[in-house]
N, C-alpha and C positions, 0 to 999 in steps of 0.2 A: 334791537333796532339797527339796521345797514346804514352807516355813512355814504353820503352819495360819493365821498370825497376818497373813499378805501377802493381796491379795485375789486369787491365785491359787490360795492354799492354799485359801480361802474356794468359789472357783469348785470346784478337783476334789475337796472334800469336798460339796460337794451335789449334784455328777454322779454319785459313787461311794452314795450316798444314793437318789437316786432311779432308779439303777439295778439298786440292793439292791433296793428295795423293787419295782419290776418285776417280777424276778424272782423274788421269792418269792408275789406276786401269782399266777404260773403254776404254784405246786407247790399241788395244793388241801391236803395238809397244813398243810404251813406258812405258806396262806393260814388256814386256821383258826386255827390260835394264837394269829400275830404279828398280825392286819389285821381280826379279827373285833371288837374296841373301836374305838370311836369318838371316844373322850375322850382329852385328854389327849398323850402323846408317843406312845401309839399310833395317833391321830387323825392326829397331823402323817407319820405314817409312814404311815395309809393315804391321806391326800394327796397323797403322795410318789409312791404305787404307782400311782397316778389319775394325776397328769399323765405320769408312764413311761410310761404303755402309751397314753394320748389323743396323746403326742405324743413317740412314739416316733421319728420322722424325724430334727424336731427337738432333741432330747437325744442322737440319736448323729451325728448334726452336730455338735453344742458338743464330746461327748468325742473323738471326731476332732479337730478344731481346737483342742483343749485340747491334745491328746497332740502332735500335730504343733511345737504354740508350746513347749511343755516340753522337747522331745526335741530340736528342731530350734534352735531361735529363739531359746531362750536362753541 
């Protein structure tokens, strides 16, 4: 189990973050809802769904090698 409070807790709570928000970036309902404010924590969450999908390579690079260091390595 990841402490939220270690900075690994820290890393796959912001991979699991902006890979929420990715994906809800693809559904255009719940791109309406959730991503259609710009202020605010709905702001920081459509930020989130902007660098998912501009650099999607790289974020499933980090959660691969998240998952690998978690599963494996530690």
């Amino acid at each position: 189990m990841v402490n939220v409070y270690s900075f690994e807790g820290v890393v796959v709570f912001i991979l699991l973050v902006i890979c929420t928000c990715a994906y809800i970036r693809t559904v255009p309902r719940l791109r309406q809802i959730f991503l259609s404010e710009k202020n605010g924590i709905f702001g920081a969450l459509y930020k989130a769904s902007i660098i998912g999908t501009r650099l999607h390579w790289g974020v499933s690079t980090a959660c691969v090698t998240m998952a690998v260091y978690l599963l494996i390595l530690r």
